[in-house]
C-alpha positions in Angstrom: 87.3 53.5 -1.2 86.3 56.1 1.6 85.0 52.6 3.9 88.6 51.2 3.3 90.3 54.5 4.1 88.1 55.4 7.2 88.3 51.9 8.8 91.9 51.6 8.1 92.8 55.2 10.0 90.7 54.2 12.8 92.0 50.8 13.3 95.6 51.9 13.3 94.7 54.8 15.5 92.8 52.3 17.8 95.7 49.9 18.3 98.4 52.8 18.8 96.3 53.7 21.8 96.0 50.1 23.1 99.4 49.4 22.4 100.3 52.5 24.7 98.2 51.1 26.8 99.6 47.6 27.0 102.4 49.2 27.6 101.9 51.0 30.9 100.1 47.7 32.0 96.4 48.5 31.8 95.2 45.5 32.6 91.7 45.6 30.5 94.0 45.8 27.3 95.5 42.2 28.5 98.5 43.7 30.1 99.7 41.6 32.9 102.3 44.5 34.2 104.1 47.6 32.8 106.6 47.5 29.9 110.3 48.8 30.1 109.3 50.3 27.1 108.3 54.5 27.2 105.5 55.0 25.4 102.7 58.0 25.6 99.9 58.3 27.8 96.2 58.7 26.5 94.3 61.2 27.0 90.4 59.9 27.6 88.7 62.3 24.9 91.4 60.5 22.7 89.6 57.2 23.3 86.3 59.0 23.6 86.5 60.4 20.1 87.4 57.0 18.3 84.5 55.4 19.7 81.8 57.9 18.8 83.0 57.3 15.1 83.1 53.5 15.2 79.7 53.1 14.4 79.9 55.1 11.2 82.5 52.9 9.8 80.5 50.7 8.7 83.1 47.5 9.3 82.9 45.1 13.0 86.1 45.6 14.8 84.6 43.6 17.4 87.4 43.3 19.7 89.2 46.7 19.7 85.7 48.6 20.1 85.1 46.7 22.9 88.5 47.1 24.5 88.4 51.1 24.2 84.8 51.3 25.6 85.9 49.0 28.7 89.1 51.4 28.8 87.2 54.7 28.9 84.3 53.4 31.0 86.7 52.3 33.4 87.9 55.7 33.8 84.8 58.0 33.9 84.2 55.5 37.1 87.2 56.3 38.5 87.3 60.0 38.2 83.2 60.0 39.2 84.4 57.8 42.4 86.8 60.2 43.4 84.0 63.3 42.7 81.6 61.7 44.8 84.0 60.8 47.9 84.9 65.1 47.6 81.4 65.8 47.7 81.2 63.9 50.9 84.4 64.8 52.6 84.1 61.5 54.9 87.9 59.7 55.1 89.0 62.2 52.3 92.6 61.4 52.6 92.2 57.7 53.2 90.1 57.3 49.9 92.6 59.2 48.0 95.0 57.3 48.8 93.4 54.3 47.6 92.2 56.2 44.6 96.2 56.9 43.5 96.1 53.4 43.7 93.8 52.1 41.8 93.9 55.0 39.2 93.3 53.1 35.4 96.8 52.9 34.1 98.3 54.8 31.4 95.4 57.6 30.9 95.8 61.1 31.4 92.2 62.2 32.7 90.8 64.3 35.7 91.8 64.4 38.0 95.8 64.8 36.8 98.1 62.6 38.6 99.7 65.5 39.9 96.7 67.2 40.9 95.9 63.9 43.2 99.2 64.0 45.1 99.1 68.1 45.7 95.3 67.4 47.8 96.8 64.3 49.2 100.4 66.4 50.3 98.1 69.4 52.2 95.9 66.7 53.7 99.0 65.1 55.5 99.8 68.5 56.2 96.4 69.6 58.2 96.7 65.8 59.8 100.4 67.1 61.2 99.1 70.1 62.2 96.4 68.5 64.1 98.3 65.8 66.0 100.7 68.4 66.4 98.7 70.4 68.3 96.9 67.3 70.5 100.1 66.8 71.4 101.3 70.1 73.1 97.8 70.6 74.6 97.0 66.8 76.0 100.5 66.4 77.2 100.5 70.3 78.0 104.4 70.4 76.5 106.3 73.8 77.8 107.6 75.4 74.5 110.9 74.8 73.4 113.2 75.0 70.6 112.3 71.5 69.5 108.5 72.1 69.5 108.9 76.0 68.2 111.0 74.3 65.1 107.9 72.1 64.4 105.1 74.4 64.2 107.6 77.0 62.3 108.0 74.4 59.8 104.4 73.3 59.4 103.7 77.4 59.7 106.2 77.6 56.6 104.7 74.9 54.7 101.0 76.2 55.0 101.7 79.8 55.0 99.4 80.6 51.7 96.5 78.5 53.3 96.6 80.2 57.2 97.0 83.3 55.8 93.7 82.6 53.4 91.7 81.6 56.1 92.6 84.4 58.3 89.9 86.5 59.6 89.5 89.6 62.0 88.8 87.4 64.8 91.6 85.1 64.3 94.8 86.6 62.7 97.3 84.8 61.5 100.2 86.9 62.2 103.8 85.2 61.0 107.0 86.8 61.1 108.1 84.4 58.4 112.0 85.6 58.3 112.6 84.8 62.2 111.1 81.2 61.8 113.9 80.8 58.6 116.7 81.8 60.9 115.0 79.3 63.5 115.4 76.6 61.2 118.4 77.7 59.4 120.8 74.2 60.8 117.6 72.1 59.5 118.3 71.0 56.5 115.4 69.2 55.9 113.8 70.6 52.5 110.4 72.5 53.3 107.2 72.2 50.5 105.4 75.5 50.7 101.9 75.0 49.3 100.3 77.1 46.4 96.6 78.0 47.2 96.4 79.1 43.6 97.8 75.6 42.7 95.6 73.7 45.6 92.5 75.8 44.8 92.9 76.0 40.9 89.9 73.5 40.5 86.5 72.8 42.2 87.4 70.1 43.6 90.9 71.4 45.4 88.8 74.0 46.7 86.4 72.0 48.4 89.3 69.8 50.0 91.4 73.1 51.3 88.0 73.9 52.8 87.6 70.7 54.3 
């Protein structure tokens, strides 16, 4: 019967995505820790969509209802935590670090995994900058190749974003070849920052403009 058919594709579909779940050790599925096993993430709309049509079924599946709306809740709380603590820009870097942390296992939502650790990387690059920069002027440092290698690299690394917030009364002016050559024996790698990656959502513009 169509009943029989409906509730039987949605309860399959349902324990595919907590088995995923279960798998990356999302603890409101009954996971105690990740699996060695690979298995898919979820998207949320995923788990969104299969519980608007669970009340149309017209069958209880008490349990696995109430597992995918504690799942998805769980995660519009997390990406509305991290929206609100943007918004407010107090201890920005501190609270996404914690936020990686506690991010609800094994669901691809917003904002991306990737897109957490790109604000988090150009965060601890303005806090480099910064201490950098207390540190020639408090201990008033002559220049030397040591401390002209340091601000070439961190020059290097933000080049997209100084060069965005330049204005006519303070150029940013940055012979980029010379501080290459500068740093030619370090073979450190050096990340270069996107500002179209960095600013590509609201939120990434409101933290490079933090």
């Amino acid at each position: 019967s169509r009943i029989y058919t409906a509730s039987t594709s949605w309860l399959d579909r349902s324990n595919a995505v907590i088995s995923a779940l279960r798998l990356h050790g999302n603890s409101l599925t009954g996971a105690t820790e990740p699996s060695n096993k690979a298995a898919a993430m979820v998207d949320l709309k995923r788990i969104n969509d299969l519980i608007v049509q669970y009340p149309s079924l017209g069958v209880s599946f008490h349990e696995s209802s109430a597992v995918l709306q504690n799942v998805y809740e769980d995660g519009i709380r997390w990406s509305s935590h991290v929206q609100e603590f943007i918004d407010a820009k107090v201890c920005l870097y501190e609270k996404l670090v914690a936020a990686r942390e506690t991010r609800p296992k094994g669901i691809v939502m917003e904002p991306a995994r990737h897109v957490v650790d790109g604000w988090l990387e150009v965060l601890d690059w303005h806090g480099r900058v910064v201490t950098e920069c207390e540190r020639v002027t408090k201990n008033k440092l002559p220049f030397s190749d040591e401390l002209l290698g340091s601000f070439h690299r961190l020059c290097i690394e933000g080049l997209e974003l100084l060069q965005e917030f330049s204005t006519k009364e303070t150029q940013f002016t940055f012979n980029l070849e010379v501080a290459r050559s500068r740093l030619a024996e370090d073979l450190r790698p050096i990340k270069v920052f996107s500002r179209a990656k960095l600013c590509g959502t609201v939120q990434g513009q409101k933290i490079v403009n933090h």
